[in-house]
N, CA, C and O of each residue as an XYZ file, in Angstrom:
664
protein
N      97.635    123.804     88.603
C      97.972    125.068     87.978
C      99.471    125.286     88.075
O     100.103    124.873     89.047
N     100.001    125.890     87.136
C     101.272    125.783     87.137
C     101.478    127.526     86.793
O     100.788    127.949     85.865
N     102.442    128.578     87.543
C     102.650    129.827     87.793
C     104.293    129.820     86.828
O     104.997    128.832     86.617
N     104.551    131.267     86.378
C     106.085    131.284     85.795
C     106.400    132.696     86.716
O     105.984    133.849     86.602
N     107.491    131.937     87.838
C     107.970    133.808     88.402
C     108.388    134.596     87.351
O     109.046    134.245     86.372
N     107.834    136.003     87.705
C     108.444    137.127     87.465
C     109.466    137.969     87.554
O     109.229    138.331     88.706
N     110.496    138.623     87.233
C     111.435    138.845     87.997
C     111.914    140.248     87.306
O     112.523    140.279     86.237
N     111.551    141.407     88.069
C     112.525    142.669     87.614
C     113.628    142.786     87.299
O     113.837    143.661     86.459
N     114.740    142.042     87.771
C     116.132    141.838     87.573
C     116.691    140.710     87.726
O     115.790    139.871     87.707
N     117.828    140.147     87.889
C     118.185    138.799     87.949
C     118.353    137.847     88.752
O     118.647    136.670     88.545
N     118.070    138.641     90.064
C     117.866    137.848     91.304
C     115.816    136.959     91.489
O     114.704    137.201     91.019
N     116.250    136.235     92.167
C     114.279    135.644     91.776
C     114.489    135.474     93.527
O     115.368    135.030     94.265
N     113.475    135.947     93.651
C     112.900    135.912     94.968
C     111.464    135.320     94.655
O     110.883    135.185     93.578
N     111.046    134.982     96.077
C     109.639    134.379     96.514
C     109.283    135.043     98.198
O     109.688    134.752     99.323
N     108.477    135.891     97.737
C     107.942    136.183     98.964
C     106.945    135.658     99.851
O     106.386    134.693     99.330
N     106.536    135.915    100.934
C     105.056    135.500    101.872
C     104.249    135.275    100.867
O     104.207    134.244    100.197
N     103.406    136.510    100.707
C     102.861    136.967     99.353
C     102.531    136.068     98.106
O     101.401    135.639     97.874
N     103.636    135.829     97.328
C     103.566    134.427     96.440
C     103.517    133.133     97.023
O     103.121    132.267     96.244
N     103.764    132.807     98.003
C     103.665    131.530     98.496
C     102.660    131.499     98.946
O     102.252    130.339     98.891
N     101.610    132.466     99.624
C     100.056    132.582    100.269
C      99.158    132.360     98.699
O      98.112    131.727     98.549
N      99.801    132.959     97.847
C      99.076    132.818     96.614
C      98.875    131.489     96.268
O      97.803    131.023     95.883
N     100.116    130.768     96.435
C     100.572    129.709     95.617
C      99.547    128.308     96.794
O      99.003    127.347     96.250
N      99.499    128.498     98.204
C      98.562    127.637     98.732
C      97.104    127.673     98.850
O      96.302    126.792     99.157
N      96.878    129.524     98.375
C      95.541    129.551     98.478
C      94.619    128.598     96.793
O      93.531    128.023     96.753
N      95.848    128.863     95.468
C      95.572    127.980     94.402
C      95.308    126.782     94.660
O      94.341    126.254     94.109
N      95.973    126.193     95.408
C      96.286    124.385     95.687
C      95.210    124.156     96.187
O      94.645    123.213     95.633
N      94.413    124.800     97.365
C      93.654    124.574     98.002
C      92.203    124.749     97.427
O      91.191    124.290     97.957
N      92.249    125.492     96.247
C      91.054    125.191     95.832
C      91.019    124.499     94.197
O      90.051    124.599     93.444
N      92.454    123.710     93.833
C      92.597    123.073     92.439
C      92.162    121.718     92.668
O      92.423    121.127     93.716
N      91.415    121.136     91.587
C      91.189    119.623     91.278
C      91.872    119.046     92.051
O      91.474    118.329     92.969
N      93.229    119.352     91.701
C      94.123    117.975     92.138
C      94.881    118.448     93.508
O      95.791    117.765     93.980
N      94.538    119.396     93.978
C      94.999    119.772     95.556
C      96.409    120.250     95.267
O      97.083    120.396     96.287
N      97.049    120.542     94.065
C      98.158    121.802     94.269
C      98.284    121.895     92.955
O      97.745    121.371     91.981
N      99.570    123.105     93.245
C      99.765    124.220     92.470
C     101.545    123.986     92.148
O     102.210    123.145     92.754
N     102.138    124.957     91.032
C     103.327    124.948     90.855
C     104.033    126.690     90.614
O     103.690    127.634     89.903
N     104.912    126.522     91.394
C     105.181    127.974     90.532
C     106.787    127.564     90.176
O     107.517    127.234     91.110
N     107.364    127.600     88.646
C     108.106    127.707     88.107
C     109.306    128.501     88.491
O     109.214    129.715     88.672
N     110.146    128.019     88.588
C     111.649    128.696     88.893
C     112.674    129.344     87.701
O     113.080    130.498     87.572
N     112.977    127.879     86.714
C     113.126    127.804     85.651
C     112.978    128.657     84.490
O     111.960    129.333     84.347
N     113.943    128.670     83.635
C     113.447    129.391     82.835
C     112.411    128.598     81.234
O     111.763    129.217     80.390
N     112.611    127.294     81.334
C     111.544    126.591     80.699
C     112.879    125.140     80.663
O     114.013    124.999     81.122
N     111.829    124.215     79.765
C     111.914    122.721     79.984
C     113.823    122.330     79.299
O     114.554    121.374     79.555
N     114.025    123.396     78.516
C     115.677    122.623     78.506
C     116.461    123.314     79.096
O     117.566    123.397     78.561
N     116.257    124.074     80.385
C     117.149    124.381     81.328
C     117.633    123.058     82.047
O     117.042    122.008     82.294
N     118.966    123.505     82.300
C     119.770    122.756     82.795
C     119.508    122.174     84.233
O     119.767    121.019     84.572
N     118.960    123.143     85.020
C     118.450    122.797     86.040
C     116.968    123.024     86.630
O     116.665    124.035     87.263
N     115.938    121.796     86.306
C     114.588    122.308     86.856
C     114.491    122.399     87.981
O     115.032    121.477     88.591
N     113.933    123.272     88.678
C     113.118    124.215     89.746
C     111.885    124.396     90.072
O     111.320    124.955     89.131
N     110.999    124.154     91.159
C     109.807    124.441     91.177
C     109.497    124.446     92.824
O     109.965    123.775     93.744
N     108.506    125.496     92.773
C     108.227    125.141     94.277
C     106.254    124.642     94.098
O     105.516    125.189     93.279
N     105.802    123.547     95.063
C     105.065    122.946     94.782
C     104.329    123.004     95.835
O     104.878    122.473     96.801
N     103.049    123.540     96.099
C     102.066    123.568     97.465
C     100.695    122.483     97.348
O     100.033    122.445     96.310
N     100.504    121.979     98.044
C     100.037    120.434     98.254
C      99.154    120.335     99.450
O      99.479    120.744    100.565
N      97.708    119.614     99.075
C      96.732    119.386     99.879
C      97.020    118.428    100.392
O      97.828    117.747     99.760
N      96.619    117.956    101.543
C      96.359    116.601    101.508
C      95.149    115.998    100.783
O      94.176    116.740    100.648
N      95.077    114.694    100.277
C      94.628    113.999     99.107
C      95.026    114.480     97.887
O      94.222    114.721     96.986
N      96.056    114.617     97.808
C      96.511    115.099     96.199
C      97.186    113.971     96.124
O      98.126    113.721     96.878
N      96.765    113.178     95.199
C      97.388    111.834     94.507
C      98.871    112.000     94.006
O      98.739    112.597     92.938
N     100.123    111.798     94.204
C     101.120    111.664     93.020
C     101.802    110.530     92.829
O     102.690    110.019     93.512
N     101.334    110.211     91.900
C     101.294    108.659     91.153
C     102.722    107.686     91.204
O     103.505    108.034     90.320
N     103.115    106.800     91.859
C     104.318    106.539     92.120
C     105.071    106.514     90.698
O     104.320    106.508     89.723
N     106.445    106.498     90.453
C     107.022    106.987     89.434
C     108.565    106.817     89.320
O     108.988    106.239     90.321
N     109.634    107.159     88.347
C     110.903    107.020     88.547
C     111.570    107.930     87.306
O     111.278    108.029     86.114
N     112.544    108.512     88.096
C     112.981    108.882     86.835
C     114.225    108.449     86.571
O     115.044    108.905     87.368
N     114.805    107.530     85.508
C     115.721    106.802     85.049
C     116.764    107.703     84.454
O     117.722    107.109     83.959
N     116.776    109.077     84.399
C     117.482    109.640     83.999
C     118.217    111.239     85.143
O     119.113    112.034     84.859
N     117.609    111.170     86.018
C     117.352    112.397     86.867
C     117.490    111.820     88.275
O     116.935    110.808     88.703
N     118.456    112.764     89.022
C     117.760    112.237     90.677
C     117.155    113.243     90.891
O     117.031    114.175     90.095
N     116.611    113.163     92.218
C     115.596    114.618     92.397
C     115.466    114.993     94.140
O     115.595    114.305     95.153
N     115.237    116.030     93.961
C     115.670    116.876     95.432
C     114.474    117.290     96.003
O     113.805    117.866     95.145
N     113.824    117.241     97.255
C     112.966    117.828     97.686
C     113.522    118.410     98.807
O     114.312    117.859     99.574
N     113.007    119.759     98.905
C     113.483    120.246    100.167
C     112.414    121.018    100.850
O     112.086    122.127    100.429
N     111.756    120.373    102.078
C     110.815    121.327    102.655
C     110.151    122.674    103.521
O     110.248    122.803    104.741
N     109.548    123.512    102.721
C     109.419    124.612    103.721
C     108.670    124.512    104.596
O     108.959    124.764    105.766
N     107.221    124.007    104.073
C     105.963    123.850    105.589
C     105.700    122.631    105.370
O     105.920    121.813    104.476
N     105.152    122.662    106.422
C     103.898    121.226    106.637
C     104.485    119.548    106.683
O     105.418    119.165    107.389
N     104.010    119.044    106.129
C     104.988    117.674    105.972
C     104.253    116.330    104.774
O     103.150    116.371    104.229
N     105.354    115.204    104.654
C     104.768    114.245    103.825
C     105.568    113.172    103.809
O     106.795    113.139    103.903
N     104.806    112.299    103.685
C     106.177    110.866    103.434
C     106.205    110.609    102.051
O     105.336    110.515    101.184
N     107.706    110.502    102.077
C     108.205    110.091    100.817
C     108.384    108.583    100.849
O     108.995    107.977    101.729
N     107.808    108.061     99.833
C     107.607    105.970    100.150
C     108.404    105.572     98.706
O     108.262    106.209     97.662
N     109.097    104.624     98.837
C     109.854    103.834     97.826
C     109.253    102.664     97.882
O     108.760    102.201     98.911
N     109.259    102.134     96.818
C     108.595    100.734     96.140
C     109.885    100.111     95.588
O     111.056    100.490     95.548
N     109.308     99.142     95.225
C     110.227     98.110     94.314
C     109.645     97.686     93.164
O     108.423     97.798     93.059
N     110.253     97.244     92.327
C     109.718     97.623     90.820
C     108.137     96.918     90.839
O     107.253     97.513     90.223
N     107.818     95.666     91.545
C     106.790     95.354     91.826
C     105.766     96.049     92.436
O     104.565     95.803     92.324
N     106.309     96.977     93.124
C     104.864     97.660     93.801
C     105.113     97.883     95.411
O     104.507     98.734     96.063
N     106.214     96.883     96.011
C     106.420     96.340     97.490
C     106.768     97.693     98.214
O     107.738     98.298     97.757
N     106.187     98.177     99.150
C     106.770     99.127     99.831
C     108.286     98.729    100.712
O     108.495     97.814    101.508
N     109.379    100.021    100.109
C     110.813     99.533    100.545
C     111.144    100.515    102.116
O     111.508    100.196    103.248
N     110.878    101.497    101.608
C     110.907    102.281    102.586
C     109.667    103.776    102.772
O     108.768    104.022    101.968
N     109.940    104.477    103.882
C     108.895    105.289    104.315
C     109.533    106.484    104.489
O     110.610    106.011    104.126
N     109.851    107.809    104.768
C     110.805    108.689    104.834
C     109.410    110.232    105.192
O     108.780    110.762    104.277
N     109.256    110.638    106.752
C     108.765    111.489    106.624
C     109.346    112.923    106.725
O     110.049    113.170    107.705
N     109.180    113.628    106.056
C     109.589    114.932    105.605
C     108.920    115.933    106.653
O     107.710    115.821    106.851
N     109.815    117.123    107.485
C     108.744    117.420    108.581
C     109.960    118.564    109.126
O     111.079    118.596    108.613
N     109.599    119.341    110.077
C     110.690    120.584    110.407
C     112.027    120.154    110.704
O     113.028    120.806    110.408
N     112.029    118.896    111.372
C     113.155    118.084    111.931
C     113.977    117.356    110.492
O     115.190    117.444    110.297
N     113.375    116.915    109.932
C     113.700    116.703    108.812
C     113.536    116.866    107.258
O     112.741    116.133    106.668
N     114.350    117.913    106.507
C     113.470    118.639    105.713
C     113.692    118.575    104.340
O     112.982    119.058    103.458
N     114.959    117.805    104.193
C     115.426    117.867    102.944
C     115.676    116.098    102.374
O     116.544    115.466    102.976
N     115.099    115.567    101.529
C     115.411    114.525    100.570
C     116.062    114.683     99.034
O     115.738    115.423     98.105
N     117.191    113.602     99.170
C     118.020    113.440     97.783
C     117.476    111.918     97.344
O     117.531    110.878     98.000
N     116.804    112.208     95.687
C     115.868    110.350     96.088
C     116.898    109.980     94.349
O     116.547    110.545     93.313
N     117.459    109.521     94.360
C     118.334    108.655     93.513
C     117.759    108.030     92.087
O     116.650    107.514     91.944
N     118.669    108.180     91.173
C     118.105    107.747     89.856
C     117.663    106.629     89.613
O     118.474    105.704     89.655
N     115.965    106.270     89.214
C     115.521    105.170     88.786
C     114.709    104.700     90.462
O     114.429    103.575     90.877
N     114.553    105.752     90.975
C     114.047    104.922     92.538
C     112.571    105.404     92.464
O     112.014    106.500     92.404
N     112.050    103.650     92.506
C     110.630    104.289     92.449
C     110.009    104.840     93.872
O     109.984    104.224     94.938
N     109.631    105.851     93.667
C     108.737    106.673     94.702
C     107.432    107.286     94.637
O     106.871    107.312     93.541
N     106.825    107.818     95.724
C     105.625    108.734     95.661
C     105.586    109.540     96.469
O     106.733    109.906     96.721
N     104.719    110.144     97.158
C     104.800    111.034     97.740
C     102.843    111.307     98.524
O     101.854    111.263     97.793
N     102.769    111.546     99.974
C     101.667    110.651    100.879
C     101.809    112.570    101.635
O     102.475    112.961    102.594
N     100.831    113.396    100.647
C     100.951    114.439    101.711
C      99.973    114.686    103.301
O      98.747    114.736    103.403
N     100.791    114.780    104.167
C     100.262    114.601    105.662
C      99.550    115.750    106.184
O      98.455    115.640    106.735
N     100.118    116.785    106.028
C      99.495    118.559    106.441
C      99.202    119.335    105.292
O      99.847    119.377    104.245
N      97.987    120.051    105.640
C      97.670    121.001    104.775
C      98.884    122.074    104.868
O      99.712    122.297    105.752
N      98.623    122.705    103.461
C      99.309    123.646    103.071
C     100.507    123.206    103.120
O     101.004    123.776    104.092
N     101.405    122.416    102.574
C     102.954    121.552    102.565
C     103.327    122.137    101.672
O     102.707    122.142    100.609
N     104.680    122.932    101.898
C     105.253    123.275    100.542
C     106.558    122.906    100.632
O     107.261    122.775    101.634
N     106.862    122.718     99.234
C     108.406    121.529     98.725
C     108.631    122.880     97.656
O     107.832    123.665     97.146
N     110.397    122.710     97.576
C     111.246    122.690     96.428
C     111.762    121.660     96.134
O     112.495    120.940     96.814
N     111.250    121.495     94.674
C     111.635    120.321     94.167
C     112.920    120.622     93.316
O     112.728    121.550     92.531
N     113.886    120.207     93.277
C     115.547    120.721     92.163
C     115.576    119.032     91.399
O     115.642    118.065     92.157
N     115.530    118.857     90.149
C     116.111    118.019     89.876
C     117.349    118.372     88.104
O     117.216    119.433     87.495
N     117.978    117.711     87.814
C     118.601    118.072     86.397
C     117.988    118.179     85.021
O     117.128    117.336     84.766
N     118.216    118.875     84.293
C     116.890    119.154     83.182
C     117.648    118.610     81.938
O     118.762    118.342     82.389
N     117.644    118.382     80.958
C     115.906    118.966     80.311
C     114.969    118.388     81.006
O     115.083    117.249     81.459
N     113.996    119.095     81.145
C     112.606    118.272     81.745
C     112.570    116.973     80.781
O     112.761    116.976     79.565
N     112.288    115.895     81.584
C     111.844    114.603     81.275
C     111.002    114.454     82.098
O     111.073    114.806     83.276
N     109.672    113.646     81.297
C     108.111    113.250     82.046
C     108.314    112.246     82.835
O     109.185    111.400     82.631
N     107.522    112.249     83.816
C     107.880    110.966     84.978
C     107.640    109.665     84.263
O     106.941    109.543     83.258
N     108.319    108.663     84.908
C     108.176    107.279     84.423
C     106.911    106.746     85.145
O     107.418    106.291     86.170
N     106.025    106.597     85.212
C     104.857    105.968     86.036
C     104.876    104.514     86.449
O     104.887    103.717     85.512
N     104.880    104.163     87.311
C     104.680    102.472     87.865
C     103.286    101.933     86.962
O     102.352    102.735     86.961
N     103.137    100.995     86.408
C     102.354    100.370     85.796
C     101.141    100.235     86.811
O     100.063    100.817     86.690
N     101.569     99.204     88.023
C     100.571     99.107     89.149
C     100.403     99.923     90.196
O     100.282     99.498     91.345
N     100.383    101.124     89.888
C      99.550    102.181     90.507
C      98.714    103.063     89.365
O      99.138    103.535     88.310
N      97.070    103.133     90.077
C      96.655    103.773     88.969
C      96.617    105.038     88.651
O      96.678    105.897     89.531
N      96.502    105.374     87.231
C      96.300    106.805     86.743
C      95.649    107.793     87.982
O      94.979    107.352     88.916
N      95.954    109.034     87.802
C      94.868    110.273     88.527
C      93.866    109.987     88.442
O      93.298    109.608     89.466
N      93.152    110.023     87.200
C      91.492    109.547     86.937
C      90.969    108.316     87.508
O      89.882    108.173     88.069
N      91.807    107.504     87.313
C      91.378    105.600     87.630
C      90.376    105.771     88.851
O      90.754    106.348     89.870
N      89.672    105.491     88.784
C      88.600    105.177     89.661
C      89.238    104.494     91.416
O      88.787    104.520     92.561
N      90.393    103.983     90.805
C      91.115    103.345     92.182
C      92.438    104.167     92.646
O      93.325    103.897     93.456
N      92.247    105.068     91.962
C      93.178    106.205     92.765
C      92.995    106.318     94.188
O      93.582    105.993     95.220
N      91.958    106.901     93.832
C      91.341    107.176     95.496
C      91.794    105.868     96.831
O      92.205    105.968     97.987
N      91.573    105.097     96.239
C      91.621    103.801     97.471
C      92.741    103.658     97.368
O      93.023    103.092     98.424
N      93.970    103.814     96.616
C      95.158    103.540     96.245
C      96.172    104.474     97.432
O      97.164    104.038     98.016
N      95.500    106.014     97.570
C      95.958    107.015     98.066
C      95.743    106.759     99.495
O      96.593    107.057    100.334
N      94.931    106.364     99.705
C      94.394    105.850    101.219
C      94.810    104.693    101.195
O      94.367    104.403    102.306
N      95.385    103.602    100.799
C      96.259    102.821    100.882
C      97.791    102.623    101.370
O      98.371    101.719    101.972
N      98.127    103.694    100.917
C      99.708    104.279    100.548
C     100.071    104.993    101.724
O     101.169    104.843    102.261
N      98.892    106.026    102.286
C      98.909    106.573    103.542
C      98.900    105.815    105.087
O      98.787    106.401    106.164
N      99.063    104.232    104.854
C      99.241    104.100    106.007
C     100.018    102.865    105.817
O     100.191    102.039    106.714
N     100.684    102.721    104.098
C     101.661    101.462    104.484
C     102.848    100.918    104.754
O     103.753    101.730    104.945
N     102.999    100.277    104.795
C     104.499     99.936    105.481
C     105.353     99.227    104.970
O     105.070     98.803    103.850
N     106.587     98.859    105.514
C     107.745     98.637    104.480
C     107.487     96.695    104.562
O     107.553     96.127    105.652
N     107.202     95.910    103.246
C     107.155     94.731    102.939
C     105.779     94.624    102.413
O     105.276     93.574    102.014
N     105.054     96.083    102.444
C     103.411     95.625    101.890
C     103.526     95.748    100.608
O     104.582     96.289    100.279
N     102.874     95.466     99.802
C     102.464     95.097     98.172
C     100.803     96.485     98.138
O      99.730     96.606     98.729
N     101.584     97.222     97.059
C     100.422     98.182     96.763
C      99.929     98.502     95.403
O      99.811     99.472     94.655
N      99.736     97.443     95.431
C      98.722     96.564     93.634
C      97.337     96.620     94.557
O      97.100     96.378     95.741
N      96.610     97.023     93.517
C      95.643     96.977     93.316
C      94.747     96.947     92.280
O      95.238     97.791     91.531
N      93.469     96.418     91.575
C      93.226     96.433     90.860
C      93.275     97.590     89.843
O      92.482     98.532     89.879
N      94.273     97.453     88.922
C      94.133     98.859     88.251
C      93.586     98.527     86.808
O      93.363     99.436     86.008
């Protein structure tokens, strides 16, 4: 589900309030989260979003060749994993009170392995919105091998290969 803040005047705030909203959505959506929009739509200059996340919420490794992208965390935690264009896990990066903020570089393939319930990220990257680039060998949301893919990803390490039959 994806939310558009509201805003009486020109300052945008996010309160308790919207963010209790925004995990109680995640927690009961298909895909284990929610979005609430910062932005004022897709050819703003700078996209914005804050993003609340189950654990088992799949997000499909990906790159964006045109964009770097920012995560910065408020609760909970997650590893951020880099691949190589093959699939090879490069690195592991967990996101957590101690460490809260990631800058992940243009064209770097990544995903994202959420660890605690209720995890919430601001994501900043440069707009116009452009759709993620998807890794070939990781499968779709639907793919039947998502699932094993996600539980794969959650415990691997840097030199493993995460192909699987897709």
């Amino acid at each position: 589900m994806t939310a558009k803040l509201r805003s009486q005047d020109l300052l945008q705030t996010i309160d308790n309030t919207q963010l209790n909203i925004l995990i109680e959505t995640s927690r009961s959506a298909r895909r284990k989260r929610s979005h609430l929009l910062l932005h004022a739509g897709p050819n703003d200059p700078v996209q914005r979003l804050v993003i609340a996340a189950q654990p088992g919420t799949y997000i499909r490794p990906h790159q964006h060749t045109q964009q770097w992208e920012m995560l910065i965390l408020l609760s909970g935690g997650l590893d951020i994993i880099t691949f190589s264009e093959g699939g090879e896990v490069l690195s592991r990066r967990t996101l957590n009170t101690s460490d809260r903020i990631v800058q992940i570089p243009e064209s770097e393939w990544h995903g994202c392995f959420v660890r605690e319930s209720d995890t919430v990220v601001i994501e900043v990257k440069p707009g116009p919105y452009r759709p993620n680039e998807f890794a070939d060998w990781a499968p779709d949301e639907e793919h039947p091998h998502a699932v094993e893919f996600l539980r794969m990803i959650g415990s691997a390490s840097r030199g493993q290969n995460c192909i699987i039959g897709v």
